[in-house]
C-alpha positions as CSV (number, residue, x, y, z in Angstrom):
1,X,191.9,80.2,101.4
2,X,190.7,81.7,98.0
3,X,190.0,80.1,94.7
4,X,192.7,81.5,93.3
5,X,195.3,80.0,95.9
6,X,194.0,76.6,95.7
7,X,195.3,73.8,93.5
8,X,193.7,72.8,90.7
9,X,192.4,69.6,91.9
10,X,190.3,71.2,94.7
11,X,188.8,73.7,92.4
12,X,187.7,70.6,90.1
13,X,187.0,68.9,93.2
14,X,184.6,71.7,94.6
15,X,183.4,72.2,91.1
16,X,182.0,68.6,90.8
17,X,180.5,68.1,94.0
18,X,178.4,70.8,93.4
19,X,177.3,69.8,90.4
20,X,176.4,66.1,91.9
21,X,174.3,67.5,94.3
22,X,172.7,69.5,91.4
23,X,172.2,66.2,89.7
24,X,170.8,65.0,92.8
25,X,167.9,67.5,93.4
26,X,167.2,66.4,89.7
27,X,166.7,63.1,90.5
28,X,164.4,63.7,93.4
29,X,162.1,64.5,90.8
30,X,160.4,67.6,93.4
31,X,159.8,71.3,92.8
32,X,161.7,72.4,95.3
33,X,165.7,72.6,95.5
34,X,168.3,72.2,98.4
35,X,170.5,74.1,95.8
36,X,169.8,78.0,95.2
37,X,171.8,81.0,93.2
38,X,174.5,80.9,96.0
39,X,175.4,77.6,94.9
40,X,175.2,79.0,91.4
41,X,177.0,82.3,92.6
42,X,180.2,80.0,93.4
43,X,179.8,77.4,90.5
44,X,180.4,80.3,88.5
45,X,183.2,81.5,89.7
46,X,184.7,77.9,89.9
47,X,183.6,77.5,86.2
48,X,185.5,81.2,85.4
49,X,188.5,79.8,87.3
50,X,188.3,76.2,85.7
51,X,188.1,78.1,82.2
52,X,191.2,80.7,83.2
53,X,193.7,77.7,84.3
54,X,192.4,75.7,81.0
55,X,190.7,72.7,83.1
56,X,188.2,70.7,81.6
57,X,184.8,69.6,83.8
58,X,181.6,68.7,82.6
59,X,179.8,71.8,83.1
60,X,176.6,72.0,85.5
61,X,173.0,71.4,83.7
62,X,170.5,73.7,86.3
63,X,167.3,72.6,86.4
């Protein structure tokens, strides 16, 4: 299933889990991640397809 055929709950839903697990590797305080740029790769498009249906989530503070 693409992003574009899901509903607009999962996308949120996808969305926001990865930006818990973001927050997360921030709180474990270390210098390394379990996130990387693919998980950045697809927050973005999320994000792009959170901004073209008009959604609203709390956008995702990388460390």
């Amino acid at each position: 299933m693409s992003i574009e055929n899901s509903n607009d709950e999962s996308v949120i839903r996808f969305y926001e889990n990865i930006r818990i697990q973001v927050a997360a590797d921030r709180a474990s305080g270390g210098r390394h991640h379990l996130l990387g740029n693919t998980a950045k790769q697809h927050a973005d498009v999320l994000r792009e397809e959170i901004d073209r249906r008009r959604l609203t989530a709390d956008r995702i503070d990388w460390p």
